[in-house]
C-alpha positions in Angstrom: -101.7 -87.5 -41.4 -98.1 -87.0 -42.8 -96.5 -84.1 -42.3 -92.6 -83.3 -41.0 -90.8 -82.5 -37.9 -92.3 -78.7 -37.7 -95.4 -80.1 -37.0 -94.5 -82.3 -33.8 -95.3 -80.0 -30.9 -97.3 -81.6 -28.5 -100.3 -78.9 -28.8 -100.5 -80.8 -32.1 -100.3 -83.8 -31.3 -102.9 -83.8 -28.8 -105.6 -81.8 -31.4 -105.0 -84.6 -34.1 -105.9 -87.1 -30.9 -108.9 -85.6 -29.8 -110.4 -85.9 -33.2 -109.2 -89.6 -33.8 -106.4 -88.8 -36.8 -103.8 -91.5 -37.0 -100.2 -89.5 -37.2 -96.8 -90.1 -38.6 -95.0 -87.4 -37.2 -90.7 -88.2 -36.8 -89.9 -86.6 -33.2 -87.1 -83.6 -32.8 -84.2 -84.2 -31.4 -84.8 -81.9 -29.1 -87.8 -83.9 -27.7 -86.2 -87.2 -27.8 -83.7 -85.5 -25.4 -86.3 -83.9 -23.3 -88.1 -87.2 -22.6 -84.9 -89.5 -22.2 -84.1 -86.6 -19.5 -87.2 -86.7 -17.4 -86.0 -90.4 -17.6 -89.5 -93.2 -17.1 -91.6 -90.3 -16.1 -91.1 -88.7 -19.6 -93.2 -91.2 -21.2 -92.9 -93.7 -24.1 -92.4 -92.3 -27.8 -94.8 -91.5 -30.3 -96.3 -94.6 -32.5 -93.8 -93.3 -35.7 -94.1 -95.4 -39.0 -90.9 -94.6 -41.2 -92.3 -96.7 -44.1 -95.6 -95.0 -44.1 -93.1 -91.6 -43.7 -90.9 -92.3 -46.3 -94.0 -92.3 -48.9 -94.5 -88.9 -48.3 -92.3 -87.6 -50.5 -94.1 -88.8 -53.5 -97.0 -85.9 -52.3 -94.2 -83.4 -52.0 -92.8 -84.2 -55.9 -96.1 -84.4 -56.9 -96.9 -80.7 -55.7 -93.6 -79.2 -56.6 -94.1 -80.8 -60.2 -97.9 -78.9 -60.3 -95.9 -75.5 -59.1 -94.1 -75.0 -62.3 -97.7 -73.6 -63.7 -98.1 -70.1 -62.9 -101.5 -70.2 -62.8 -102.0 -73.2 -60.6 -99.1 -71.9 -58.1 -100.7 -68.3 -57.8 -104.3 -69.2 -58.0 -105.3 -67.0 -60.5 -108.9 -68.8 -61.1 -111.5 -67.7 -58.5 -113.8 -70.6 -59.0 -113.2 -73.7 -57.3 -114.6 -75.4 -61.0 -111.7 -73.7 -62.8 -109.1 -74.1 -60.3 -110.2 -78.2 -60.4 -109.9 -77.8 -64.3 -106.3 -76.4 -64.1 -105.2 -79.2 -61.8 -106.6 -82.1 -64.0 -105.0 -80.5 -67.3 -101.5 -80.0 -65.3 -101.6 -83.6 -63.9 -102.8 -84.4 -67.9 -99.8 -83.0 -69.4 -97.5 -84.1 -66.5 -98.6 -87.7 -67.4 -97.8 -87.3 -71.0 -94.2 -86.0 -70.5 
């Protein structure tokens, strides 16, 4: 899982172990100064990949690109076989530009 810093509480972090999903979650600053204060007994850092993080922007564009159709960004289809149709004819035309 990618996701950013709002995601790095520790509840989180611990419900992502307990059902085996690998994380790249950057640590706050606040954290980082919370465990360098509790000094060995604050633990080691998080395993953090900053090349696997830095791909996740390409997701982001990708949905911010699929936003600028109304119907896509506001749902408007109520079955899961349209909405999939919308999607595929968005990322069509997206393509073609």
């Amino acid at each position: 899982m990618l996701a950013d810093k709002a995601y790095t509480h520790p509840s989180t972090r611990q419900a992502l172990r307990s059902r085996r999903i690998k994380a790249t979650l950057p640590e706050r600053a606040d954290q980082i100064a919370r465990r360098k204060a509790k000094s060995s007994a604050g633990g080691r850092p998080p395993a953090f990949d900053s090349g696997l993080y830095k791909l996740r922007n390409v997701v982001e564009r990708c949905f911010n690109r699929l936003k600028q159709f109304r119907g896509l960004a506001t749902r408007y289809a109520k079955r899961a076989a349209y909405h999939r149709a919308e999607i595929v004819l968005a990322c069509i035309i997206l393509h073609l530009r």
